[in-house]
LOTORDO-593268 format. One record per residue (C-alpha): residue in one letter; x, y, z. Coordinates in pm, 1 decimal, m for minus. Each point is the difference from the previous one (the first is absolute). Last residue first. Layout:
N
ATOM | resn | xx | yy | zz
ATOM | A | X | Y | Z
...
# end
This chain:
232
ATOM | resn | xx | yy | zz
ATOM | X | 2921.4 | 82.2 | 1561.7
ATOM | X | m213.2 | m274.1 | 59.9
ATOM | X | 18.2 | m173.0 | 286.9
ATOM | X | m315.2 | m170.7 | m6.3
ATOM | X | m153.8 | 11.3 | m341.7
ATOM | X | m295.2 | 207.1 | m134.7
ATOM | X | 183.1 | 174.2 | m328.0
ATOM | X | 25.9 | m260.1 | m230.8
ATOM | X | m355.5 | m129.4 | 99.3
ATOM | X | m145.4 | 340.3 | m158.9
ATOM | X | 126.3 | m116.7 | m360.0
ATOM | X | m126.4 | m341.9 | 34.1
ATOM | X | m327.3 | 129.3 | 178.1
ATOM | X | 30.5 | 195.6 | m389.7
ATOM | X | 94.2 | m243.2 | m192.9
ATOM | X | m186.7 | m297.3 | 138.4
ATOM | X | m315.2 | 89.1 | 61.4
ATOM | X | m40.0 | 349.2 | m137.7
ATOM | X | 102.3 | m119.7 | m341.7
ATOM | X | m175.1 | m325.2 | 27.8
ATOM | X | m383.8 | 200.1 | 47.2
ATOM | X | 114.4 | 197.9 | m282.4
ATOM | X | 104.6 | m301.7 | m251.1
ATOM | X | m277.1 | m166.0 | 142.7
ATOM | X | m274.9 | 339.1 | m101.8
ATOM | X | 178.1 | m56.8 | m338.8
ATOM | X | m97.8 | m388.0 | m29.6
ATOM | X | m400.1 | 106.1 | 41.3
ATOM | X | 61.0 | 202.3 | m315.6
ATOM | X | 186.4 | m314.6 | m134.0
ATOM | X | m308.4 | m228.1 | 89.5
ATOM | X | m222.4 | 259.4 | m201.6
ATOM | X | 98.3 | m12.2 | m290.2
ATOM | X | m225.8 | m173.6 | m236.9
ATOM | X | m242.8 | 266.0 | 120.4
ATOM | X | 232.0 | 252.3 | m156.8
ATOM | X | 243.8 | 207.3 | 183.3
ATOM | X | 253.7 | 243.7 | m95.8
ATOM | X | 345.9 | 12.7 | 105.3
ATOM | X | 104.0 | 337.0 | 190.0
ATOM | X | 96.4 | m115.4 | 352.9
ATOM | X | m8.0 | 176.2 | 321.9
ATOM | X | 118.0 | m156.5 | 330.8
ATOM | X | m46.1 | 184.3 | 337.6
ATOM | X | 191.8 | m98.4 | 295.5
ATOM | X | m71.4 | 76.2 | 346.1
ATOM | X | 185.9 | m73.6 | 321.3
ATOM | X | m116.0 | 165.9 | 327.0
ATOM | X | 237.6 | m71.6 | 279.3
ATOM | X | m133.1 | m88.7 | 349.7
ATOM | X | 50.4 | 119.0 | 390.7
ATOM | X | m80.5 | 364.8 | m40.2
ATOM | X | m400.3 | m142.5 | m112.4
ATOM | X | m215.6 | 200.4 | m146.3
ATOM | X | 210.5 | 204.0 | m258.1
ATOM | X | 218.4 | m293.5 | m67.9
ATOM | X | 355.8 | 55.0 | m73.6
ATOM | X | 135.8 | 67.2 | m327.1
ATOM | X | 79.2 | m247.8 | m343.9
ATOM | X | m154.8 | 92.9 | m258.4
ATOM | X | m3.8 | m171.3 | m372.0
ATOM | X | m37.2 | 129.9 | m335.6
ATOM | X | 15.3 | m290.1 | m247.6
ATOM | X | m18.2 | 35.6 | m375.3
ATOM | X | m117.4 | m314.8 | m173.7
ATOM | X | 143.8 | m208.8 | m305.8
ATOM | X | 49.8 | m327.9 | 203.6
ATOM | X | 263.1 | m217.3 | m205.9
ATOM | X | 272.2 | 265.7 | m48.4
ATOM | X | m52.5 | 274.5 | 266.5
ATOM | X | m231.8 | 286.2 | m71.2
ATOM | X | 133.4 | 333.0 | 228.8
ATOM | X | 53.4 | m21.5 | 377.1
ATOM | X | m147.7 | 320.4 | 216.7
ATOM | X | 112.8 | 40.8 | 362.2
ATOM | X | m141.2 | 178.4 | 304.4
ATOM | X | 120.7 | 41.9 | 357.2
ATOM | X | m139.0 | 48.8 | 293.8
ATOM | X | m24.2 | 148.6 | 362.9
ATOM | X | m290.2 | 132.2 | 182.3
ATOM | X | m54.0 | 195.9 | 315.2
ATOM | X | 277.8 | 229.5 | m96.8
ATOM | X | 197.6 | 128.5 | 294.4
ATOM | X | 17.6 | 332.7 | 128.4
ATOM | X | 101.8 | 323.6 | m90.9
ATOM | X | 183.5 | m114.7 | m296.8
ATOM | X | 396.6 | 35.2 | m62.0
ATOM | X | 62.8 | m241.2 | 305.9
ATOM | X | m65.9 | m266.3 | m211.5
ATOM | X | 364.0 | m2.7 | m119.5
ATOM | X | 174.6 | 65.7 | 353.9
ATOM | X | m236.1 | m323.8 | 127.4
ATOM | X | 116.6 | m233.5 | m267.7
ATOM | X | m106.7 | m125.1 | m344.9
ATOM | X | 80.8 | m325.3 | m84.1
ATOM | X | m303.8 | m37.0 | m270.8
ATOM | X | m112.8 | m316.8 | 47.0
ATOM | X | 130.7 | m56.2 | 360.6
ATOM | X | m23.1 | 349.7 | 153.3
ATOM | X | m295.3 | 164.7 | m158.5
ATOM | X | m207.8 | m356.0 | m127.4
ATOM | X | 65.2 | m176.2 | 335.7
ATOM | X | m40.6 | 297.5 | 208.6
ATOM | X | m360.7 | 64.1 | m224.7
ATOM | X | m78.4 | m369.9 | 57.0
ATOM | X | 0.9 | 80.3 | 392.7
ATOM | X | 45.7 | m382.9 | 174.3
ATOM | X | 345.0 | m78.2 | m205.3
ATOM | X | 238.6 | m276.9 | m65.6
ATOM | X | m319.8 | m258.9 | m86.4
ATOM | X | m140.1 | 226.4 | m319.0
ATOM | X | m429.7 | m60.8 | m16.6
ATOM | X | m124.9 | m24.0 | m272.8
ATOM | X | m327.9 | 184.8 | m183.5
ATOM | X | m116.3 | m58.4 | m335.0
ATOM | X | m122.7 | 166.8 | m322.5
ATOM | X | m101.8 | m180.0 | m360.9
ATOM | X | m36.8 | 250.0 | m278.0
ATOM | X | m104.3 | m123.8 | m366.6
ATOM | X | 1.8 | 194.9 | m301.3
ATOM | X | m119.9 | m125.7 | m328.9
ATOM | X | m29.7 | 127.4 | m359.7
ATOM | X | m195.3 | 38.9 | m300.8
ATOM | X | m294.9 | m244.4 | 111.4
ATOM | X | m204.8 | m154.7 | m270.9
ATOM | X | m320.7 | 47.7 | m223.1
ATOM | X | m205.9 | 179.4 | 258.3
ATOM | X | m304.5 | 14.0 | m51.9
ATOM | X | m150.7 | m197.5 | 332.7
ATOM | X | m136.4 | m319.6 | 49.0
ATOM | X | 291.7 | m222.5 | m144.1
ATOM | X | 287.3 | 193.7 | 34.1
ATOM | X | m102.7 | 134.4 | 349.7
ATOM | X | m126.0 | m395.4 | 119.8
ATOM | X | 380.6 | m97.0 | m128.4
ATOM | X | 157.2 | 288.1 | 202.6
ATOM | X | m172.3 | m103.2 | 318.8
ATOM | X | 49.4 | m332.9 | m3.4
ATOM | X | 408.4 | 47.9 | m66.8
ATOM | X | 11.9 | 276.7 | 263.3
ATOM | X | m244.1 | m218.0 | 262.3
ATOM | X | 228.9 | m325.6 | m66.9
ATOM | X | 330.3 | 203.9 | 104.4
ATOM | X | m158.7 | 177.8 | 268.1
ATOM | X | m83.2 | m389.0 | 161.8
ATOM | X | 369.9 | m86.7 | m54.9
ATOM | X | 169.0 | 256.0 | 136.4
ATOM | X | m257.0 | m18.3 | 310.8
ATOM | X | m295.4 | 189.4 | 113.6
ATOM | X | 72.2 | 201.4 | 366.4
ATOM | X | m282.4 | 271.0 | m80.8
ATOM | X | 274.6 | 244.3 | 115.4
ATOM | X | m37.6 | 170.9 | m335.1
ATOM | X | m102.4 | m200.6 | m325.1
ATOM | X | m64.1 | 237.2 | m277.8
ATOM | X | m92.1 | m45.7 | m360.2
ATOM | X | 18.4 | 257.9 | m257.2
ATOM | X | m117.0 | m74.7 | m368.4
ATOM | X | 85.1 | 320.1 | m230.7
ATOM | X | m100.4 | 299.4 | m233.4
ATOM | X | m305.3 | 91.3 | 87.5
ATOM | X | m5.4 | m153.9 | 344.2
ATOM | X | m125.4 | m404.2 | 149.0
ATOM | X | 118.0 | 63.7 | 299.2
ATOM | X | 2.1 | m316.7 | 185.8
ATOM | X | m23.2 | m34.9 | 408.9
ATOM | X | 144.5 | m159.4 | 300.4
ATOM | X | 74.2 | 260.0 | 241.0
ATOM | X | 122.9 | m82.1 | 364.1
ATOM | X | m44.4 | 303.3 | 274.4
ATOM | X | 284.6 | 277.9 | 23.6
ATOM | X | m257.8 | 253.8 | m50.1
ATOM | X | m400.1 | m114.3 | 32.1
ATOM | X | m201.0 | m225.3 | m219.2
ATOM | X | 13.1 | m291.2 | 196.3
ATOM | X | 42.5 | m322.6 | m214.5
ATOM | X | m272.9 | 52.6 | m244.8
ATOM | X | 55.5 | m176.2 | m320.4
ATOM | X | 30.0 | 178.3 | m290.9
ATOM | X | m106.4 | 85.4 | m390.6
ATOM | X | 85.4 | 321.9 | m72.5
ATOM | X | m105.3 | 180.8 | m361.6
ATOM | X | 68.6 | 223.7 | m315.6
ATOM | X | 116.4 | 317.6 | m111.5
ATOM | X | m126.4 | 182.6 | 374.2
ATOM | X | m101.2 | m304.6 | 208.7
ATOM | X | m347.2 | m234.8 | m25.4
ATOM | X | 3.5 | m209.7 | 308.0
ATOM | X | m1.7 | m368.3 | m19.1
ATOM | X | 33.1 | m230.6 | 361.5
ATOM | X | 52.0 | m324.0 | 75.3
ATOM | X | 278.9 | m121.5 | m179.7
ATOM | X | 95.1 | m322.3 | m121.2
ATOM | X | 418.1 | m63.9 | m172.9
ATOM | X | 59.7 | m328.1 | 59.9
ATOM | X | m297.6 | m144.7 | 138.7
ATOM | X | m206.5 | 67.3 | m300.1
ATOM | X | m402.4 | 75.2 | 1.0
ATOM | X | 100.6 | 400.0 | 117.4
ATOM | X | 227.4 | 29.2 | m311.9
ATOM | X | m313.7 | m75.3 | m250.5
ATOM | X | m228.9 | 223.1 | 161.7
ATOM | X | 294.5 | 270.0 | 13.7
ATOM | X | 55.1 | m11.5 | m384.3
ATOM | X | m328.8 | 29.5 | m50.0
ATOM | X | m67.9 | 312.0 | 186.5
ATOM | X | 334.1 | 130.7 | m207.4
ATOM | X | m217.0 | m81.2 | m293.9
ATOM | X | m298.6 | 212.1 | 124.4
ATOM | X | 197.7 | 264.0 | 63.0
ATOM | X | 98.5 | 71.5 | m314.3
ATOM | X | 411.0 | 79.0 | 15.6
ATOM | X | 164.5 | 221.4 | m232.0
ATOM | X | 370.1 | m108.3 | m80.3
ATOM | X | 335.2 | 98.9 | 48.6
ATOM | X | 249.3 | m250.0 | m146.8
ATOM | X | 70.1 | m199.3 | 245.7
ATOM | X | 262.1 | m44.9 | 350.0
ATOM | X | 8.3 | m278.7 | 212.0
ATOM | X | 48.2 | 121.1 | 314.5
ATOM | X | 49.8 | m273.4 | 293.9
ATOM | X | 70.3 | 110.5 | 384.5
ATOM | X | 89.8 | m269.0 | 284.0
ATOM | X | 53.4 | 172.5 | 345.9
ATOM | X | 50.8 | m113.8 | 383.0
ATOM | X | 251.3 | m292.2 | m104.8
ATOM | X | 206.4 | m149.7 | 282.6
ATOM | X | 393.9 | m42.9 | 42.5
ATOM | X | 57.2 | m100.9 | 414.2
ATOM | X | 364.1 | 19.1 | m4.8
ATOM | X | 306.4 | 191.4 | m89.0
ATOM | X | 318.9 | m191.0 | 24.0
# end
């Protein structure tokens, strides 16, 4: 059984009608974000169609981001590597599109799409690019042999249409991780098409669970059938 399953990525869009933005309301918005513990940043920067409010965790590649776009024609919030929980994401989406709605003039969000990413680490294998190649997909040395060498990464992607009783698309990866040979790199992204009023914003926040619970247990669910002992 694979262990180890950490997030490294939450990512929010909730899409509006485009709008033009005054900078002097988006200003706003940011003084009244930065006096709320859920969802404060420290830093506003005026962007092409809109604005960034941040916190400054590094600034360089491969360092955490924690940051809003506020865009022409969408809210986009992103948590990398900051190490902020399920639950704490959850209360800074549903903060964060309330303040919009309320400060900003938008009358409601069109759509939402939510990607959570993870890494895990599979138990019958140190290299998860052997693991993916010869366990996953079953493919052995004479079929490999075709390329000139082998591939320093290994995936696979699948797309799931609405289901009855979520209503979201989910894309999802599966391939091993680009900075570490020894762990996989799930993703799924979840997009849904039901508009959003401020009276509903608890089921916008309920879409980034249905996400967050299709990585969690369908997907490590999915990998899990694969890392046994003995397997054939």
């Amino acid at each position: 059984m694979p262990s180890g399953l950490r997030s490294i990525a939450f990512v929010a869009e909730l899409i509006h009608a485009p709008v033009q933005h005054d900078p002097r309301t988006l200003q706003r918005l940011h003084g009244e974000l930065f006096a709320n513990v859920e969802a404060s940043y420290r830093d506003f920067r005026l962007v092409a169609g809109g604005a960034q409010l941040s916190n400054a965790l590094g600034g360089l590649p491969g360092t955490p981001v924690s940051c809003v776009n506020l865009l022409a024609d969408r809210v986009q919030i992103r948590e990398e590597q900051t190490g902020i929980s399920r639950e704490d994401f959850e209360a800074r989406v549903g903060h964060l599109a309330r303040s919009v709605l309320s400060v900003l003039p938008i009358k409601m969000f069109l759509a939402q799409q939510y990607a959570v990413r993870s890494v895990i680490n599979p138990q019958t294998a140190n290299d998860a690019r052997e693991f993916m190649l010869r366990t996953v997909f079953g493919f052995d040395e004479a079929l490999l042999a075709t390329f000139p060498a082998p591939p320093s990464l290994a995936g696979v992607r699948l797309a799931f249409p609405p289901s009855e009783g979520n209503g979201g698309i989910f894309n999802v990866r599966v391939e091993s991780f680009s900075t570490d040979n020894r762990s996989l790199f799930l993703e799924v992204v979840g997009t849904f098409g039901q508009p959003v009023k401020t009276d509903g914003i608890d089921g916008l926040v309920e879409r980034f669970d249905a996400t967050y619970d299709f990585l969690q247990e369908r997907l490590v669910s999915f990998v899990a059938q694969f890392d046994l002992e003995g397997r054939e």
